[in-house]
C-alpha positions as CSV (number, residue, x, y, z in Angstrom):
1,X,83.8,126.4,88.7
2,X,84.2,122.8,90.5
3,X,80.9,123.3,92.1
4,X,79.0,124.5,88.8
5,X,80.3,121.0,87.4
6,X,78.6,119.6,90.7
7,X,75.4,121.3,90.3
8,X,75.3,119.8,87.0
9,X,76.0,116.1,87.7
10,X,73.4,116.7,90.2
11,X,70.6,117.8,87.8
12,X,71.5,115.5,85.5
13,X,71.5,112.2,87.9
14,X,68.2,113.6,89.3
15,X,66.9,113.9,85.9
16,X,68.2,110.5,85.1
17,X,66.2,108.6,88.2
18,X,63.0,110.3,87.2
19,X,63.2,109.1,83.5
20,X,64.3,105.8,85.1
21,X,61.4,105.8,87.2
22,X,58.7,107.0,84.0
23,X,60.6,104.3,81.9
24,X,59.8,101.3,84.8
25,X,56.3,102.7,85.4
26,X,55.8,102.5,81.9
27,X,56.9,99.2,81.1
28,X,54.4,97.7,84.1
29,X,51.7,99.0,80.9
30,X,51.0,101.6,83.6
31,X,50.1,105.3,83.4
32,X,51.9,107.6,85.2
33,X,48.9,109.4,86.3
34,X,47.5,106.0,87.6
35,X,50.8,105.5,89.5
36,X,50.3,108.7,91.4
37,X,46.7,108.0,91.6
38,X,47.5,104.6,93.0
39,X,50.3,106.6,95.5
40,X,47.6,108.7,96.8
41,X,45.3,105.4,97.3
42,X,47.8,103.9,99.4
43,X,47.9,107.0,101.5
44,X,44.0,106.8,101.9
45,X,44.1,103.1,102.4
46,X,46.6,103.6,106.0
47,X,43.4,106.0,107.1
48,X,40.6,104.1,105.9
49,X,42.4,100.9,107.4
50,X,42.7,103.0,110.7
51,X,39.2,104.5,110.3
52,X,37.6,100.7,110.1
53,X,39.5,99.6,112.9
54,X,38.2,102.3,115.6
55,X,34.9,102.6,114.3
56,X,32.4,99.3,114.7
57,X,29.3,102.3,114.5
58,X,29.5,104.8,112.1
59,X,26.9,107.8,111.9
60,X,25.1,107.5,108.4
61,X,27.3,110.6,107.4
62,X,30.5,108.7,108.2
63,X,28.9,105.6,106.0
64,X,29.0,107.8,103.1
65,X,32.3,109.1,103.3
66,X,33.6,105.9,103.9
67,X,32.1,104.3,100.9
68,X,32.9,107.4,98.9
69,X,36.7,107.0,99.7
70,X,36.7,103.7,99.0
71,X,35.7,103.7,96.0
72,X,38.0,106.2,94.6
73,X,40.9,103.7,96.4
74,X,39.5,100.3,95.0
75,X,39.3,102.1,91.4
76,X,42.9,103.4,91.5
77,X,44.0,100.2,92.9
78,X,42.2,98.0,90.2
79,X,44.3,100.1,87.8
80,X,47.7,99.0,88.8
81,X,49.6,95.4,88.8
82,X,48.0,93.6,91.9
83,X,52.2,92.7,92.4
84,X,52.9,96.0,93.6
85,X,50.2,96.4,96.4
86,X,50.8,93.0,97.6
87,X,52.0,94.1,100.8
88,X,49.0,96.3,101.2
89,X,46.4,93.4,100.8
90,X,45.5,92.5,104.2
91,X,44.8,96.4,104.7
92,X,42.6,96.5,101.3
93,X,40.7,93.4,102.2
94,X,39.9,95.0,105.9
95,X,38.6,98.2,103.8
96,X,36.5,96.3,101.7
97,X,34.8,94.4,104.2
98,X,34.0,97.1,106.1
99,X,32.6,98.5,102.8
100,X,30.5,95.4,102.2
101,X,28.9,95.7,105.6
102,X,28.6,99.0,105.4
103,X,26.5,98.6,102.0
104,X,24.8,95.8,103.4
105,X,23.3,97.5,106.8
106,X,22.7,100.3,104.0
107,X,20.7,98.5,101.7
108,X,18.5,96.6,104.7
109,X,17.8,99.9,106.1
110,X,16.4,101.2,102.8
111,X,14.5,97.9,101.8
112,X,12.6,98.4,105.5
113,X,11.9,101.6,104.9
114,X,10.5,100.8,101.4
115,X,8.6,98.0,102.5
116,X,7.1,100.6,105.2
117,X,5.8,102.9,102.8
């Protein structure tokens, strides 16, 4: 009996930190599915962050994928209070210039090869 009543207090705190956590999410004017959007950004952002770091020459299939993924991160992240990514913003601001040299050498290579033709 004691450890039915347990179980229950359990459940019922668990439940109450998730509606605490929906309630605080929503009150930042926030969707939840942007949060976890945004959570899965961040995760991305560590290994785009590492990936820009090791890699000064990417193939041109490696360009794409980079500016692919970091896309989908800058468009979660644009969706969510710049206060909680704060910590995050020296890692974001790597990624994006690496993105912006990346779209740079990009756009030269095509503007030579359609001023070849």
């Amino acid at each position: 009996m004691t450890i039915l009543i347990v179980i229950y207090i359990l459940v019922f705190v668990i439940f109450a930190l998730v509606a605490y956590a929906v309630l605080q999410i929503k009150l930042f004017g926030m969707n939840i599915k942007d949060f976890w959007t945004f959570i899965e950004a961040n995760q991305m952002l560590d290994k785009l962050y590492k990936f820009a770091n090791q890699y000064e020459n990417m193939s041109p299939q490696e360009q794409v994928i980079y500016l692919t993924e970091a896309e989908k991160i800058f468009k979660a992240f644009d969706k969510v209070p710049s206060e909680l990514w704060e910590e995050e913003y020296d890692k974001y601001r790597k990624v994006l210039s690496k993105y912006q040299d990346i779209r740079m050498i990009r756009w030269d290579k095509n503007a030579k090869k359609e001023s070849e033709v």
